[in-house]
C-alpha positions in Angstrom: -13.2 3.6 -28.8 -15.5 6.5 -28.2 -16.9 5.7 -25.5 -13.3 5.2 -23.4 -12.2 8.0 -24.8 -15.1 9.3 -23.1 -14.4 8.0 -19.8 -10.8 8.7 -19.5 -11.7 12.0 -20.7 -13.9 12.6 -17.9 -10.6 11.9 -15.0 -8.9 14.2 -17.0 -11.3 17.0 -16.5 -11.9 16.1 -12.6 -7.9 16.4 -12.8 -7.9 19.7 -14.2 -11.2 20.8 -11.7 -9.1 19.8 -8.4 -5.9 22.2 -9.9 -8.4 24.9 -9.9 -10.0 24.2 -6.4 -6.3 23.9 -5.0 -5.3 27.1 -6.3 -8.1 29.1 -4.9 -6.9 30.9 -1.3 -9.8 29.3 0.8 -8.3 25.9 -0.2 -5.1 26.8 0.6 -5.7 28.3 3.8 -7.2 24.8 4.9 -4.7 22.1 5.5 -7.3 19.2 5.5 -9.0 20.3 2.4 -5.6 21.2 0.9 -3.9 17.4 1.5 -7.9 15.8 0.9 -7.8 17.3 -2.3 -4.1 17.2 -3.1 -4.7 13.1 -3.2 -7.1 12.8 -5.2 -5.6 14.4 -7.6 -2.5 12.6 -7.5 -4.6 9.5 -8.1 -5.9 10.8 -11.2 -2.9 11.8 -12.8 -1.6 8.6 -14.4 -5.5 8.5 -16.0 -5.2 12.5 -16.6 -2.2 11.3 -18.5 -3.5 8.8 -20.2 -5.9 10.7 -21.6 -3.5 13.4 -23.5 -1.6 10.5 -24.8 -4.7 8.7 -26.2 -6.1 11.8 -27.9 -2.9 12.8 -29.3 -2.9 8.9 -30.7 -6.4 9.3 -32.1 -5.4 12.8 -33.9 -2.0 11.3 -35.2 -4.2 7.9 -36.3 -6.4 10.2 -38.3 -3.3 11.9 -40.0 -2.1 9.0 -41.2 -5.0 7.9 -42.7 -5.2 11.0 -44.5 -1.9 10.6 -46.2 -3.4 6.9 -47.6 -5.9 8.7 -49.1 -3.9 11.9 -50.3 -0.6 11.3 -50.5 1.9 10.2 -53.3 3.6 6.7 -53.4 6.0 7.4 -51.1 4.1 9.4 -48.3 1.7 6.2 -48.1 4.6 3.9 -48.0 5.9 6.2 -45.2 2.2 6.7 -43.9 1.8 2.6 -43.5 4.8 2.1 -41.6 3.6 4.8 -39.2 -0.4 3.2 -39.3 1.2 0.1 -38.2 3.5 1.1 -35.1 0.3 3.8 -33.7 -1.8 0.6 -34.2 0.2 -1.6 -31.8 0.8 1.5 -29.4 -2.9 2.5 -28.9 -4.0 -1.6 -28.4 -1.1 -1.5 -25.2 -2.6 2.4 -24.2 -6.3 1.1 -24.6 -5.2 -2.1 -22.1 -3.5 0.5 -19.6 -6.6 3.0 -20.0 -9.1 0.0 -19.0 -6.4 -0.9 -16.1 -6.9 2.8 -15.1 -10.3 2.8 -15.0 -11.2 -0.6 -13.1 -13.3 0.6 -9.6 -10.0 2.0 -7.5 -9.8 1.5 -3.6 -10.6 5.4 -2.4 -8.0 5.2 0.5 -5.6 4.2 -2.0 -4.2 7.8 -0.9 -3.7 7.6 2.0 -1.1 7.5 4.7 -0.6 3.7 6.6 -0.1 2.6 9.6 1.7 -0.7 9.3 1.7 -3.6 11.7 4.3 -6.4 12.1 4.2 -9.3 14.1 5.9 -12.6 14.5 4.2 -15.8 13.6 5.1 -19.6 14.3 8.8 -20.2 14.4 9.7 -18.4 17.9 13.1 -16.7 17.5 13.1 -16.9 13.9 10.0 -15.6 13.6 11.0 -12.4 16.0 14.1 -12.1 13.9 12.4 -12.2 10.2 10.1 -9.8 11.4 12.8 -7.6 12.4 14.2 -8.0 8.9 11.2 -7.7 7.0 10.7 -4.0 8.8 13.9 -3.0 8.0 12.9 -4.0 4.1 10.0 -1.5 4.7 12.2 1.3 6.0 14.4 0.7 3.3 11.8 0.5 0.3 10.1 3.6 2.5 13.4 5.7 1.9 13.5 5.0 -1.9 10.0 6.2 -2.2 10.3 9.2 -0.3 7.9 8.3 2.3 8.3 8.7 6.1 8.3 6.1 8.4 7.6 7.2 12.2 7.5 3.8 14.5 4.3 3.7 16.9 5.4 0.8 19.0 7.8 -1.8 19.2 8.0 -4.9 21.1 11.5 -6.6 21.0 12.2 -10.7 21.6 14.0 -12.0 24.3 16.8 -13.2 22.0 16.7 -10.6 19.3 14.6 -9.5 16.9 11.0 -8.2 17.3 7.5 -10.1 18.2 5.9 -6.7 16.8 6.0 -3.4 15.3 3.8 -0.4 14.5 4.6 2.6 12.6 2.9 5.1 10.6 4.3 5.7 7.1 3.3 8.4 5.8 4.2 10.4 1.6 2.4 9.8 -1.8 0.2 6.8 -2.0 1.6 5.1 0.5 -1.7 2.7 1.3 -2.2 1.7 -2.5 1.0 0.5 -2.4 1.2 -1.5 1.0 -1.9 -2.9 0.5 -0.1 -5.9 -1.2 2.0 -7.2 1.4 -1.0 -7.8 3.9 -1.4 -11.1 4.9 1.3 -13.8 6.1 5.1 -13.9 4.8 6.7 -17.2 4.9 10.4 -18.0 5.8 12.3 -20.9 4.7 16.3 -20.8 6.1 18.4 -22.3 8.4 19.0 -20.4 12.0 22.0 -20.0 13.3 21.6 -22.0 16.1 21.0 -25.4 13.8 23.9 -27.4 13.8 22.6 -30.1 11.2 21.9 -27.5 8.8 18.4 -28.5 8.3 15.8 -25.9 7.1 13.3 -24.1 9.5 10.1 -22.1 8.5 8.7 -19.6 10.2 5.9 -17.3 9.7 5.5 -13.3 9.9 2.4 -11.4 9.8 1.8 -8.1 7.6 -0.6 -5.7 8.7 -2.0 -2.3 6.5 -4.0 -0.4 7.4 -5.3 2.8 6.0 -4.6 5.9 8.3 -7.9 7.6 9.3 -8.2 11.1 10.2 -10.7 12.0 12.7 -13.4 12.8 10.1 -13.2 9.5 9.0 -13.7 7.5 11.8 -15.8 9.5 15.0 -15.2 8.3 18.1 -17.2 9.3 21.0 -15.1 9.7 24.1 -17.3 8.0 26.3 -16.7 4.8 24.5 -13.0 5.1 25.5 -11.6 3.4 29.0 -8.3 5.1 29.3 -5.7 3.3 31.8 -1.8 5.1 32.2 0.5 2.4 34.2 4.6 2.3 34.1 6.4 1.6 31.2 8.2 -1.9 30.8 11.6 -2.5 28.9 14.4 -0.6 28.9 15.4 1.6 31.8 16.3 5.4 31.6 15.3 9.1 32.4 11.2 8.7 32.5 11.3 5.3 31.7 9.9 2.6 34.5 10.0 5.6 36.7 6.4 7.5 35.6 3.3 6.2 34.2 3.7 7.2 31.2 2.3 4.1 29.4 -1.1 4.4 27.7 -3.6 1.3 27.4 -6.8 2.9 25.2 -10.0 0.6 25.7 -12.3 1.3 22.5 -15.5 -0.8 24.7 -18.1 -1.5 21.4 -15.9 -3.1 19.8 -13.5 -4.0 23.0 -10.2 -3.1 20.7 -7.3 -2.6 22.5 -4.1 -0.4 21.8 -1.1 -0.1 24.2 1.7 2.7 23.9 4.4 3.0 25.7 7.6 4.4 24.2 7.3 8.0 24.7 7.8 9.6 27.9 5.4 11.7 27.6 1.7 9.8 28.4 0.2 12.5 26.0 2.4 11.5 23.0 1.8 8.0 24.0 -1.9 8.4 24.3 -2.0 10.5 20.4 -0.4 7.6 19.2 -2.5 5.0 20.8 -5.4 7.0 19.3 -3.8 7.0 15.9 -3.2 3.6 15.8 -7.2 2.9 16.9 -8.7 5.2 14.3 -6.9 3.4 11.4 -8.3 -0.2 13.2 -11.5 0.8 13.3 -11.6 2.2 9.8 -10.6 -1.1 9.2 -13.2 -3.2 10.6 -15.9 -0.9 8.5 -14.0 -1.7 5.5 -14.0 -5.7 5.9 -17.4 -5.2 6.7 -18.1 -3.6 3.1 -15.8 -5.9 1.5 -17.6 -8.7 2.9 -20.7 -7.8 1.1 -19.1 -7.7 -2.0 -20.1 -10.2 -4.9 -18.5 -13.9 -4.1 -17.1 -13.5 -7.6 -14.9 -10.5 -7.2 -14.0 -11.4 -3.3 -12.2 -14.8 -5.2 -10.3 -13.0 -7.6 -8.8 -10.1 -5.5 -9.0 -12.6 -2.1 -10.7 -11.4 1.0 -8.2 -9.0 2.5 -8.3 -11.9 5.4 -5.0 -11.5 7.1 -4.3 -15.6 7.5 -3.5 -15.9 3.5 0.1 -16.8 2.5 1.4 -14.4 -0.2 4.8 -15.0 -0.1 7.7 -17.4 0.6 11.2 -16.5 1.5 13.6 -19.1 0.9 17.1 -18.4 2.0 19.1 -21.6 0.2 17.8 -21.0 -3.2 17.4 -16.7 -2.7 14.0 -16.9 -4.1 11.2 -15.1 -3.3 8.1 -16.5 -4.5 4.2 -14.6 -4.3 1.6 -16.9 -4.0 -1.1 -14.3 -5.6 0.5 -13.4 -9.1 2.3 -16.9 -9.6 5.7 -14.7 -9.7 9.3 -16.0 -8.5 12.6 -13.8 -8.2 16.0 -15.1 -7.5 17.0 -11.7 -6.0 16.3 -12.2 -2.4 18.8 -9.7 -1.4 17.6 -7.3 -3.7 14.4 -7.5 -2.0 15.2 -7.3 1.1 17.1 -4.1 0.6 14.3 -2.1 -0.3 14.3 -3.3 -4.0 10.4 -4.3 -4.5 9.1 -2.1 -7.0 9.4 -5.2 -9.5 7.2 -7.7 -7.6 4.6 -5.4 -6.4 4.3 -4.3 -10.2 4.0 -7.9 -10.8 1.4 -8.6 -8.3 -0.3 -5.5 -8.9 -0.8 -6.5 -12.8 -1.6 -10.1 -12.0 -4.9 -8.2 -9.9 -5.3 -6.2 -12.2 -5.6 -8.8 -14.9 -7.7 -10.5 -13.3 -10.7 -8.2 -13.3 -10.4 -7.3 -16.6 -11.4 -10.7 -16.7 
C-alpha cells in the first residue's frame, strides 16, 4: 500500500511541477513548449487524481479505525458500516491506480493523422470506408476534436478507396490507437438481388502526428515532383500543377497531395502526412524489439489484424481483441463509441496486469 501510494504520489507532484512551468512567462511565450507541456500534463491528470482520492481514502480509513477503538457502541456500529464500504472502494481505486500506472505510450498525446482505405470487396469496400469516416467525424465532433481531411480519393461508383486527415484536440492518438488494423463488413449491397451476404474489408490507419522536432528530415533526402491535379474540374483545378508527389528516397515513402490549389498547401500537407509515417516506422521498429511476451498480449500494432466485424442483418458489432459484442450498430456508427473503446481499452489493460 505504501509503496503505490508512493508512486501515484510521485504523477501527482510531476502534475503539480508542469502547472508551475506553464505558468511561468517564458513558457507561455513559446507555443511548442506551451502545447509539449500542456500534454503531458493532461496525461497525468486522471493519476494526479487518483492520487487525492487515494489519500483522502487512506486518512478516512484511519478515522474509522479510530472510532473501533474509541468510540461508544453506537459510533463503532456506525464506524463498521463505514470500514466496510471504504474497504470495497479503495480495492476498485487500488485496481484503477495500478491501470494508471502500467508503462503508457508517450505519444498517447498527441494529435493523429488517420488513414482509410478500402480493402477486398470493391464497391462495398469503397462505400464502408466512406461510412466508417463519417463514424470518425462524428465520434471527432462529440469529443471536441478537429478533423481537417489531407486527401481523399473517391470510387468510381461511390464511396472512397482512401482518406487522410489530421485530427487534431486532447488525446486524440491514445484514443485512435484502437481502431488500427482491418474492420470487417458483413451486409448485403444494394445491387444483390438474392439477398445473399457480402463481406468486405476496410483498413484503419493511426498514426501519431510528428512535429518537426520529432522526426528531422534532411531536404536532400526529398525528390519533390508538382504535376496537374486529377478529379474534379474547376477554377485551379486540372488547369495548374498544383499537385505535390514528395519522394522521402531512404526509405522510398511516397505521399501524394493534390486537393488544394495551392502547390504550397499541397506540399505542407504532403510533408505532414510523411513526418507522422516516418515516426511510424521508428516506432514499429521499437516495438519490434519488445519482449515476445508483451508483443502477444497487446498484438504487434501490424496493420493486417482483424479487430472488428460489422454485421448489418444481426446490427452487431463484434471486437476481436477484447471478446466484446454490441447490438447497437447504429449507435456506433453515429459517433457513439466511447462504450467499446472503453471495453477494448480495459480488456488491454487487463491483460498486463496479468
Amino acid at each position: 500500500m505504501a509503496d503505490l501510494l508512493e508512486r501515484i504520489s510521485a504523477f501527482a507532484d510531476r502534475a503539480q511541477q508542469l502547472e508551475e512551468q506553464l505558468a511561468r512567462p517564458e513558457v507561455a511565450s513559446n507555443p511548442a513548449e506551451s502545447r509539449r507541456l500542456a500534454r503531458e500534463l493532461a496525461g497525468l491528470r486522471p493519476a494526479a487524481a487518483a492520487a487525492r482520492e487515494y489519500r483522502k481514502l487512506l486518512a478516512d480509513l484511519e478515522g474509522a479505525r479510530a472510532l473501533l477503538d474509541e468510540g461508544d457502541a453506537e459510533m463503532r456500529e456506525l464506524a463498521t458500516s463505514e470500514l466496510s464500504g471504504l474497504e470495497e472502494r479503495r480495492g476498485a481505486l487500488e485496481k484503477e491506480i495500478r491501470v494508471l500506472l502500467l508503462p503508457r505510450d508517450p505519444d498517447d498525446e498527441k494529435d493523429a493523422i488517420l488513414e482509410i482505405r478500402a480493402g477486398a470487396g470493391g464497391e462495398e469496400a469503397a462505400l464502408f470506408a466512406q461510412e466508417l469516416f463519417r463514424m470518425y467525424l462524428r465520434y471527432a465532433e462529440r469529443r471536441g476534436w478537429k478533423v481537417e481531411p489531407l486527401s481523399l480519393s473517391q470510387a468510381s461508383a461511390g464511396g472512397v478507396k482512401e482518406v487522410i486527415a489530421s485530427v487534431s484536440g486532447e488525446r486524440v492518438f491514445g484514443r485512435m490507437k484502437l481502431e488500427r488494423g482491418v474492420h470487417r463488413v458483413q451486409r448485403v449491397p444494394q445491387t444483390e438481388a438474392q439477398g445473399r451476404i457480402h463481406t468486405s474489408t476496410v483498413t484503419v490507419a493511426v498514426l501519431p502526428e510528428a512535429e518537426e522536432v520529432d522526426v528531422q528530415i534532411d531536404p536532400s533526402d526529398l525528390r519533390i515532383d508538382v504535376f496537374r491535379s486529377s478529379g474534379p474540374g474547376g477554377q485551379s483545378v486540372n488547369t495548374t500543377d498544383s499537385a505535390v508527389r514528395v519522394t522521402h528516397i531512404p526509405t522510398n515513402t511516397v505521399v501524394t497531395c493534390q486537393d488544394e490549389k495551392s502547390q504550397h498547401k499541397n506540399k505542407a500537407k504532403a510533408l505532414k502526412v510523411l513526418r507522422a509515417r516516418l515516426l511510424e516506422v521508428e516506432r514499429e521498429r521499437a516495438a519490434a524489439s519488445r519482449a515476445s511476451a508483451r508483443r502477444a498480449q497487446v498484438g504487434t500494432g501490424d496493420r493486417s489484424e482483424k479487430i472488428r466485424t460489422y454485421n448489418f442483418p444481426q446490427s452487431r458489432v463484434t471486437d476481436h481483441r477484447a471478446g466484446v459484442t454490441i447490438h447497437q450498430l447504429d449507435a456506433l456508427l453515429a459517433g457513439e463509441m466511447d462504450p467499446l473503446l472503453d471495453a477494448v481499452q480495459g480488456s488491454l489493460d487487463e491483460q498486463e496486469l496479468q
